[in-house]
Structure formats: structure tokens, C-alpha cells
Residue frames as qw, qx, qy, qz and C-alpha x, y, z in Angstrom:
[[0.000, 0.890, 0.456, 0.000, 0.00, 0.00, 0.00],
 [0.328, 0.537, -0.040, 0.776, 1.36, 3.43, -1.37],
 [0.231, -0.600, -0.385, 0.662, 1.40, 5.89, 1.85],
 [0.329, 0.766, 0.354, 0.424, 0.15, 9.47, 1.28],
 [0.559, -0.031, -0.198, 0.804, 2.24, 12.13, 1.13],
 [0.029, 0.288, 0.035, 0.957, 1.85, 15.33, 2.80],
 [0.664, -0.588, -0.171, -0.429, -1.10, 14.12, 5.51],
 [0.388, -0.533, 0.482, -0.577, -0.12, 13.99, 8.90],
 [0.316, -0.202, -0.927, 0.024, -0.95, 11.10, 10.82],
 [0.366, -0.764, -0.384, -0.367, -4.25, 11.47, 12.89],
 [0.535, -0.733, -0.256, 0.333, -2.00, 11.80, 16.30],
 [0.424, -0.036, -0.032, 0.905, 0.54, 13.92, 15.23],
 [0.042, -0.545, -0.310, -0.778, -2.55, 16.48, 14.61],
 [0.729, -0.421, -0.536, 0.055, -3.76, 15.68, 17.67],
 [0.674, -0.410, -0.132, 0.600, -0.91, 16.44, 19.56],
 [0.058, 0.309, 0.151, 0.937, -0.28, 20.18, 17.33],
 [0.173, -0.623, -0.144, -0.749, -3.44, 21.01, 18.34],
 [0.723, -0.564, -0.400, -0.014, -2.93, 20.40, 22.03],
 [0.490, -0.014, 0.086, 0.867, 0.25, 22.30, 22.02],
 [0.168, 0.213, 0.194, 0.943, -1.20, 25.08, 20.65],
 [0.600, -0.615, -0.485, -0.163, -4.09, 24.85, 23.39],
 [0.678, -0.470, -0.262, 0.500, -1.94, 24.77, 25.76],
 [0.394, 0.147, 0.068, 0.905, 0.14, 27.91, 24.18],
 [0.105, -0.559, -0.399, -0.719, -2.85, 29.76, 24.18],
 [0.549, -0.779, -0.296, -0.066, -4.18, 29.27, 27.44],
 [0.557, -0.411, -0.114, 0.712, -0.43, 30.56, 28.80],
 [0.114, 0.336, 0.318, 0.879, -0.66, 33.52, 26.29],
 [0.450, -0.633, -0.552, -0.302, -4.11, 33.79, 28.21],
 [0.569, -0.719, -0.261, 0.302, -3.01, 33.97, 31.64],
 [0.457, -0.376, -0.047, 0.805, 0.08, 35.82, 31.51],
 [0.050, 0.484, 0.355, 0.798, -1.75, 38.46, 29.55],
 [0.498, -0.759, -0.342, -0.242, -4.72, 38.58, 32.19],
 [0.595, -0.626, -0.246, 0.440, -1.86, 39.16, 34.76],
 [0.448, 0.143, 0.091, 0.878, -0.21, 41.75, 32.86],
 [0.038, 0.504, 0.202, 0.839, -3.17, 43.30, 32.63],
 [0.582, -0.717, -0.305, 0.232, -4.11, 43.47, 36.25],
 [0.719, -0.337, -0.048, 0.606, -0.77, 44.72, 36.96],
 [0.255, 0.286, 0.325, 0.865, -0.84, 47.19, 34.53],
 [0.339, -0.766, -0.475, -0.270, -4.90, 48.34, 36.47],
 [0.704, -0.484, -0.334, 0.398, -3.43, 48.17, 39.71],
 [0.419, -0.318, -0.039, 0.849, -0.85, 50.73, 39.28],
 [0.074, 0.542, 0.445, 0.709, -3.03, 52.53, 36.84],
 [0.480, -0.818, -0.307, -0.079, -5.43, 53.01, 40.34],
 [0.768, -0.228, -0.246, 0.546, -2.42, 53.51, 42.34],
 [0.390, 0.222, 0.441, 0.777, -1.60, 56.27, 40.28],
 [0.227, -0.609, -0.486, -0.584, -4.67, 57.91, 40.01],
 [0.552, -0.715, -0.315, 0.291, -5.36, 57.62, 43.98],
 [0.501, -0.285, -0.061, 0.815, -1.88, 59.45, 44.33],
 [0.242, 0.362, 0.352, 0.829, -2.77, 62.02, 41.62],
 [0.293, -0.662, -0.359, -0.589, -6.01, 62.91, 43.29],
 [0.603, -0.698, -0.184, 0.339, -5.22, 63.18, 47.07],
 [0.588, -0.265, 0.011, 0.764, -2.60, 65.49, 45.87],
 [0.067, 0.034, 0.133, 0.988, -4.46, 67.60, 43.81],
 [0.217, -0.745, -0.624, 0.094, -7.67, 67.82, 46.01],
 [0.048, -0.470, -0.041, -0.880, -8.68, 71.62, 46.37],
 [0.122, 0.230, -0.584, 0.769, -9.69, 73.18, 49.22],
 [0.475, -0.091, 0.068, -0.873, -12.94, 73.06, 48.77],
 [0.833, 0.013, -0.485, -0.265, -12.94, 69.36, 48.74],
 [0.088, 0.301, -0.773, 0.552, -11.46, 69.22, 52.38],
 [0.288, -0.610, -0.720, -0.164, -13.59, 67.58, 54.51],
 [0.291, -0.773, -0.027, -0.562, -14.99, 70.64, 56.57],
 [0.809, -0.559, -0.167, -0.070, -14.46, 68.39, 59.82],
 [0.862, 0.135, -0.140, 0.468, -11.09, 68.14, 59.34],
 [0.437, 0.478, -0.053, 0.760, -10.49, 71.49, 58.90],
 [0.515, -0.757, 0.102, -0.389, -12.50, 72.70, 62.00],
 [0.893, -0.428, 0.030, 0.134, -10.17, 70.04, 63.93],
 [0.758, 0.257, 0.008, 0.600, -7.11, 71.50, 62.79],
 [0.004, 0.713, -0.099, 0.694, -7.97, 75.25, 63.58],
 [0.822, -0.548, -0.155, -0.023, -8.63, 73.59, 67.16],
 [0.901, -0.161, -0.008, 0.404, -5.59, 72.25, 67.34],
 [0.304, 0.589, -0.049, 0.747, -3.81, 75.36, 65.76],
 [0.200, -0.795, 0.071, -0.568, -5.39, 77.73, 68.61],
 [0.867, -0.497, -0.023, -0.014, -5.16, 75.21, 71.36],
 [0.734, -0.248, 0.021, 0.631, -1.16, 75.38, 70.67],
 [0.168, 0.587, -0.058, 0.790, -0.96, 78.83, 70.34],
 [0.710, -0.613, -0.194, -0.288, -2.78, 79.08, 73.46],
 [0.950, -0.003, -0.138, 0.281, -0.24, 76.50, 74.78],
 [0.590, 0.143, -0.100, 0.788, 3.03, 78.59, 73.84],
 [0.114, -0.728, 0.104, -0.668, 1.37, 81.97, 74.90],
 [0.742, -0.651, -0.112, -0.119, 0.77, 80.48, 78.65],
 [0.856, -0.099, -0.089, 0.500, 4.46, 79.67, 78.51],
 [0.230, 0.575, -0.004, 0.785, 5.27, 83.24, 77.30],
 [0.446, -0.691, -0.096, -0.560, 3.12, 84.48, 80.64],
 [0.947, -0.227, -0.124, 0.192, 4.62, 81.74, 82.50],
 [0.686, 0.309, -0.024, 0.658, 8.10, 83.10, 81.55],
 [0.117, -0.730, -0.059, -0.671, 7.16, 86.94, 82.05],
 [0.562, -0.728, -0.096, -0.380, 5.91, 86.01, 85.64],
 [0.866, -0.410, -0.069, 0.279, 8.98, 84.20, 86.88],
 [0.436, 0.445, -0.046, 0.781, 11.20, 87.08, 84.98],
 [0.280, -0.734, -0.041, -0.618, 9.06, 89.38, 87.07],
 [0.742, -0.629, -0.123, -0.196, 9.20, 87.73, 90.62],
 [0.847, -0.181, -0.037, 0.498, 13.11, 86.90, 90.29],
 [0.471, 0.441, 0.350, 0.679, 13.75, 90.24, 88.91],
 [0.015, -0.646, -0.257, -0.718, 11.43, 93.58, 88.70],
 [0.613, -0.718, -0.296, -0.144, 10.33, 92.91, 92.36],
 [0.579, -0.351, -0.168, 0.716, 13.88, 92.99, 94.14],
 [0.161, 0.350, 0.132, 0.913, 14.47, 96.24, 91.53],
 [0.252, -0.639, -0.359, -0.632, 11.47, 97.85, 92.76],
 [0.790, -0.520, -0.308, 0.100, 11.98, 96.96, 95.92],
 [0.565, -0.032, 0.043, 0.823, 15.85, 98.29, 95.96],
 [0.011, -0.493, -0.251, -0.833, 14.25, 101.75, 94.02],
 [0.609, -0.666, -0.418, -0.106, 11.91, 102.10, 97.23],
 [0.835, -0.358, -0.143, 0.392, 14.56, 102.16, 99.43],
 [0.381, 0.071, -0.009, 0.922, 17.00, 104.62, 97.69],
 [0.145, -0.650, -0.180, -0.724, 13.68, 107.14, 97.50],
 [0.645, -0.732, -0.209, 0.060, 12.85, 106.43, 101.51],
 [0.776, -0.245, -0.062, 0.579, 16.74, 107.03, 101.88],
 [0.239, 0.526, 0.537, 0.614, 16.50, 110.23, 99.77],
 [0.292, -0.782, -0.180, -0.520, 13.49, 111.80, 101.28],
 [0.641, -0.713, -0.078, 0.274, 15.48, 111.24, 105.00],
 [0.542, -0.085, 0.079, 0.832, 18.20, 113.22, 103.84],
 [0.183, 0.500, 0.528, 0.662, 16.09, 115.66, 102.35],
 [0.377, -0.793, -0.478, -0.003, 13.33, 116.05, 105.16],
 [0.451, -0.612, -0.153, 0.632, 14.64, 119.47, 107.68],
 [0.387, -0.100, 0.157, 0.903, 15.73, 121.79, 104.29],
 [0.228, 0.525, 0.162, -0.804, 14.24, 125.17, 103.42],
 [0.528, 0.749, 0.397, -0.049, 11.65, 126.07, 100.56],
 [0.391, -0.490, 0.304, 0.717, 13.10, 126.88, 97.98],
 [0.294, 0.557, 0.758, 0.172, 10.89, 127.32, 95.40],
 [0.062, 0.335, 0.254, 0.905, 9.36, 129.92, 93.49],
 [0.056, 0.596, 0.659, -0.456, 6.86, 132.13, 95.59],
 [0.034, 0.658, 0.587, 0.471, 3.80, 134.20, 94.30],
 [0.101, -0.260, -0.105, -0.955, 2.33, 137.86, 95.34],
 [0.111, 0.311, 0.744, -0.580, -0.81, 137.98, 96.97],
 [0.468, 0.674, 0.208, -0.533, -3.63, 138.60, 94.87],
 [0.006, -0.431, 0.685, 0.588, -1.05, 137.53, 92.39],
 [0.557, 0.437, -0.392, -0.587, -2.59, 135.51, 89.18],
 [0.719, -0.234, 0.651, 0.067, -2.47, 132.13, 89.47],
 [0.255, 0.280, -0.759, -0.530, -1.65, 130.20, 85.91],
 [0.831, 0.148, 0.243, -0.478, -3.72, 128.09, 84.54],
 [0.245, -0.328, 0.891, 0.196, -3.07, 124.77, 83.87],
 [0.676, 0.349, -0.066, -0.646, -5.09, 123.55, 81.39],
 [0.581, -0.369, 0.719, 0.096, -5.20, 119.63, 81.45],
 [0.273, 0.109, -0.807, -0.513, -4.64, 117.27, 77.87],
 [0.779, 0.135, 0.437, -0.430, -7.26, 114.98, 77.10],
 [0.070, 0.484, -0.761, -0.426, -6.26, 112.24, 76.14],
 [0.858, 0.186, 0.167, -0.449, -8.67, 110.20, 73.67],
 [0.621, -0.211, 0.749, -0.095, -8.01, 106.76, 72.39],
 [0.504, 0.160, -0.508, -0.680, -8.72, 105.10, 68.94],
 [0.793, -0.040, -0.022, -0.608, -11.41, 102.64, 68.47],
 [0.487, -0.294, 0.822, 0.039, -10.47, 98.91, 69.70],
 [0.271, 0.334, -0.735, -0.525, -10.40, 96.66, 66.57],
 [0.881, -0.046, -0.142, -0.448, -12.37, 93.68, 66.35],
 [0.683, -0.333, 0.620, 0.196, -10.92, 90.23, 67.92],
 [0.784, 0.292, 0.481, 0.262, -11.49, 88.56, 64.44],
 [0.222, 0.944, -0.153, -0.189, -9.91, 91.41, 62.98],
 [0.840, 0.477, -0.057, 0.252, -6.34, 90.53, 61.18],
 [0.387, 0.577, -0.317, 0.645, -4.70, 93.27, 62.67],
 [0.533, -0.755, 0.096, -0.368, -5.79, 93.46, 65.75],
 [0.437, 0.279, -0.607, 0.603, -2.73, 93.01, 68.37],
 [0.726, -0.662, -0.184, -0.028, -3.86, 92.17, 72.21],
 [0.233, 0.419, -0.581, 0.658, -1.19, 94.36, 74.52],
 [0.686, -0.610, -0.380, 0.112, -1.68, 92.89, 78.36],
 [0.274, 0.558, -0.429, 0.655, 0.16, 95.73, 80.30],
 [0.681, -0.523, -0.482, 0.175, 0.89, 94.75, 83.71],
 [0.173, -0.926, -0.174, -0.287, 1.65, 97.83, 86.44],
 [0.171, 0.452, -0.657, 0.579, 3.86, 96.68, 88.87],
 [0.432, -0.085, 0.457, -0.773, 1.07, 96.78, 91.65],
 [0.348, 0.071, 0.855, -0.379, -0.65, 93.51, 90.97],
 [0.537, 0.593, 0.230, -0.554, -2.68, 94.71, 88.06],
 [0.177, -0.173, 0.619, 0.745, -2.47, 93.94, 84.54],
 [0.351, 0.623, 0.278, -0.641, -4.79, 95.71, 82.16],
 [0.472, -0.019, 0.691, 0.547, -5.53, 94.49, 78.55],
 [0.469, 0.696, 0.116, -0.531, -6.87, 96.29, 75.20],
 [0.653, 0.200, 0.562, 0.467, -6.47, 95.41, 71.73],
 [0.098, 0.773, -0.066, -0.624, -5.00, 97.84, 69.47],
 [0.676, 0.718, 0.039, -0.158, -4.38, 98.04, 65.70],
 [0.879, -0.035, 0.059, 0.471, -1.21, 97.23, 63.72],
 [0.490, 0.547, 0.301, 0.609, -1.35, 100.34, 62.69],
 [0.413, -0.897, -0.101, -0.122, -1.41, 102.24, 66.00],
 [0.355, 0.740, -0.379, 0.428, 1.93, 103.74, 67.22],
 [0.499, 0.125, -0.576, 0.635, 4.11, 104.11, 70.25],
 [0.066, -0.110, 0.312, -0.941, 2.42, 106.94, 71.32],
 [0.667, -0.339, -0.426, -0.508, -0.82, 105.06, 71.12],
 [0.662, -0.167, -0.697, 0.219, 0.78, 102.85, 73.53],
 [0.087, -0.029, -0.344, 0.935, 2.29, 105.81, 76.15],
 [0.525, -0.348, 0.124, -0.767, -1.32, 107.52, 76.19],
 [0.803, -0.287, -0.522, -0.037, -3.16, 103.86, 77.05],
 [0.597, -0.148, -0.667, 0.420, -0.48, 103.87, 79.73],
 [0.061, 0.157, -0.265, 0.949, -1.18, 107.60, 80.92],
 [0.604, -0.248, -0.493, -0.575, -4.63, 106.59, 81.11],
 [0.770, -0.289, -0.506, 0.260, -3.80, 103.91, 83.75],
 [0.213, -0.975, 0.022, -0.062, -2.42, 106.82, 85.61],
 [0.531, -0.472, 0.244, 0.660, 1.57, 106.56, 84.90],
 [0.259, 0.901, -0.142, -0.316, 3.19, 109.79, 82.88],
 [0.907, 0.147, 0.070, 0.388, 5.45, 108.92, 80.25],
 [0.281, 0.759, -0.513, 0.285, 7.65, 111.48, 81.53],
 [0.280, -0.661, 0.622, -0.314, 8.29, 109.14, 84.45],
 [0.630, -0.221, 0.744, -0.035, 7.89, 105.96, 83.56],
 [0.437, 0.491, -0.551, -0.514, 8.08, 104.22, 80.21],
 [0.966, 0.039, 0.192, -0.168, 6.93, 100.28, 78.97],
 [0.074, 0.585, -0.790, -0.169, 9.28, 97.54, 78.21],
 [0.855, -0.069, -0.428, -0.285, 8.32, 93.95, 76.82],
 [0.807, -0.540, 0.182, -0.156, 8.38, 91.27, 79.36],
 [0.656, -0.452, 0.553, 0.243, 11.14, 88.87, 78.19],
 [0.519, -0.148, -0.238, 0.808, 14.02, 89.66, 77.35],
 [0.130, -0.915, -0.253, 0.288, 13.24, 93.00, 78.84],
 [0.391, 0.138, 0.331, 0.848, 14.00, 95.63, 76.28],
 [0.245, 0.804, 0.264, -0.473, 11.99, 99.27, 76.45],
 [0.541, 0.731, 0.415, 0.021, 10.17, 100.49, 73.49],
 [0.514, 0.451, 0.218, 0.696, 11.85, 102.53, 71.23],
 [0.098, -0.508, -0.097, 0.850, 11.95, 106.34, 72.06],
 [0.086, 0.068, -0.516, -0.850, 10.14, 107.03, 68.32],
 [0.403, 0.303, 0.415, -0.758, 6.15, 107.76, 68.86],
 [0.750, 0.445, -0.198, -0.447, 4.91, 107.72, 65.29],
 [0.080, -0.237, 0.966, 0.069, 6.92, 103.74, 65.49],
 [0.719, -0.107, -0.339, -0.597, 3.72, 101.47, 64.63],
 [0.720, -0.324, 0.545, -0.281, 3.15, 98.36, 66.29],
 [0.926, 0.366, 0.040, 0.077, 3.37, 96.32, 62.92],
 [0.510, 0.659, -0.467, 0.296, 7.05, 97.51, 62.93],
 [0.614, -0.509, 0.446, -0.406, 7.44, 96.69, 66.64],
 [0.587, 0.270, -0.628, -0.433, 6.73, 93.40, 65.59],
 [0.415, -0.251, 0.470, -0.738, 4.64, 92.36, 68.22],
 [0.298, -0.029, -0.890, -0.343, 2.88, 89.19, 68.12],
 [0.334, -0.394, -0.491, -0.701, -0.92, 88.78, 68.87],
 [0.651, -0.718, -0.243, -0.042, -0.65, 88.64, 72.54],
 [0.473, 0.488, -0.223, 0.699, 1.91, 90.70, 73.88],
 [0.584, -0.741, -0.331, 0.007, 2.64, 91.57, 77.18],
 [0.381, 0.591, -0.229, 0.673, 4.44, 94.75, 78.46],
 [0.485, -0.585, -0.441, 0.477, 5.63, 96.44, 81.96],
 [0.001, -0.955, 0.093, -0.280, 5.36, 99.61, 83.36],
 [0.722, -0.012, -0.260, 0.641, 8.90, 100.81, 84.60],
 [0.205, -0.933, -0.037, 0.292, 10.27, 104.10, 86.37],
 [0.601, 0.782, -0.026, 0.164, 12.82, 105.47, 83.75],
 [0.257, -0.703, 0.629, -0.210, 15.35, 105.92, 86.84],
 [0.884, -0.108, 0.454, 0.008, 15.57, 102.12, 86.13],
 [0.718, 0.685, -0.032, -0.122, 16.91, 102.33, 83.14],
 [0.611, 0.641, -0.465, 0.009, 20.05, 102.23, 84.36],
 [0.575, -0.503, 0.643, -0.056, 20.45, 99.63, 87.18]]
């Protein structure tokens, strides 16, 4: 019997097309895993893209109220320290001074006490002058929620400490009347921040925004004869 050329046997076809089953179904999978892999980071991707360019208005609101918390609550925080600071500068400090200054004026006025008038005397019937006192008016406290507004606690010496909120744009000499108000003259006594203790400039029309004061700020009254112990 003549064989025929150019057919196959039936298994060898067989067996091709089971091979090429098989090829297919690996072509199959490792495709499906590429393309996972290829999704995956696709999301990945994306996620990153969009958490980074979320806009403000897509904060969640909750968040952001729990953050300004947290903001004020440590401001809060570091100002108590600032006051904290101030009050042991004061008690280790201003008190002895003031105390010491006391002393030289009691020591002073006993050396003084026994001497003649010397002063200027008047006529009878003479004229008196008139003194004719300043009035001194204030500007309008800012709102709290105001931007500029600047809280100054000035404390007296005497146990007191008095607070108002002025403007950035109020001056030195805003500050000096406030204190003449409280009843000390700024010819005799003058403010100085709490710590490190440094008195204000000598330059009225100075602002507070140049000062550069920060939104709770706490000064002392001094006697200007301190200045140089």
C-alpha cells in the first residue's frame, strides 16, 4: 500500500493542536496578569494624583475645623508659657528692683526732710496760671477677628495687669497715652516687653506692625530711673 504524502498522521494532529491549546491558554493567563498589573498601578496612580491635587474646597470641613482647634489650642499653649516666663522674669527680677528703688527714695526723702523752701513764691492777689489739662482720647479697639488686631496685656507693677487690643497700625504713642490713662506719665515711667526685657523705642509715630509684636503681647510699666540699674 502506497502511503500518502503530505497528511499527517491522525496523532501527530492531535498532539499540534494540544500544544497550541496549551500555548494559548499561557498567552491567556500571563496576559490577564499583565493586565491586572498594569490596572493596579493605573489606580495607584490615580489615587496618588487625586489626594494630591484635592482643592480646598474638597477638604472635609471636619477636618479642617479640627485643625484650627488644634492650631489655637497650641498657640494658646506657647502663649501660657510666654506668661509663665514673664511672671517668673518678674518675681526673680522687677520685684527685688522695685523693691531696691523704694529704698534709695525712703533714703533720699530722709536726707532731704529738715531743708528750706526753695521754690518759686507768688504775690498775693497775684494771678495764678492756669493749667489747662490734655485729654487724652483713644482710637477705636479693633475687632478680635480682625487681622490686625494686636492684644497688649500691660501689667503695672502693683498687681494689676490691664488688657486692650489695638491696631497694627497704632503707634508708640498710642501705647504711652493707654499707659497715661492707667495713671503713669510717660515722663516718668516708660513700657518695656516682658522677656528679654528691652523698652520700646523712644520714636512715637513707630507702629506696632514695625514693633513686631505678636498677637498677645505683654508689656511692663517701669520708672525710667531704672533704666540704668
Amino acid at each position: 500500500m502506497i502511503p500518502l504524502i503530505g497528511i499527517d498522521h491522525p496523532s501527530l494532529v492531535v498532539w499540534r493542536l494540544f500544544r497550541l491549546s496549551v500555548q494559548a491558554l499561557l498567552v491567556y493567563v500571563f496576559g490577564s496578569l499583565v493586565f491586572r498589573t498594569i490596572c493596579a498601578l493605573w489606580r495607584k496612580t490615580r489615587n496618588f494624583w487625586y489626594k494630591n491635587t484635592t482643592t480646598i474646597d474638597e477638604i472635609n470641613p471636619v477636618k479642617v475645623q479640627d485643625y484650627e482647634v488644634r492650631r489655637h489650642l497650641l498657640a494658646d499653649d506657647q502663649q501660657e508659657k510666654y506668661f509663665s516666663q514673664a511672671e517668673i522674669y518678674k518675681k526673680a527680677i522687677l520685684e527685688p528692683r522695685e523693691r531696691a528703688k523704694m529704698e534709695r527714695k525712703e533714703r533720699l526723702l530722709a536726707n532731704v526732710l529738715g531743708q528750706n523752701y526753695t521754690g518759686e513764691g507768688r504775690k498775693l492777689g497775684s494771678r495764678v496760671p492756669v493749667v489747662v489739662a490734655q485729654v487724652i482720647t483713644l482710637p477705636e479697639q479693633p475687632e478680635e477677628v480682625d487681622p490686625t488686631a494686636v492684644t497688649v496685656t500691660i501689667d503695672d507693677g502693683k498687681g494689676q495687669r490691664h488688657t486692650r487690643r489695638f491696631s497694627e497700625e497704632h503707634t508708640v504713642q498710642t501705647l504711652n497715652d493707654y499707659m497715661s490713662i492707667l495713671g503713669f506719665a510717660p515722663e516718668r515711667y516708660s513700657l518695656c516687653t516682658a522677656y528679654p526685657r528691652k523698652q520700646l523705642p523712644d520714636r512715637p509715630n513707630m507702629t506696632i506692625k514695625e514693633l513686631d509684636f505678636s498677637r498677645r503681647t505683654l508689656l511692663f510699666v517701669q520708672e525710667k530711673d531704672d533704666e540704668s540699674d
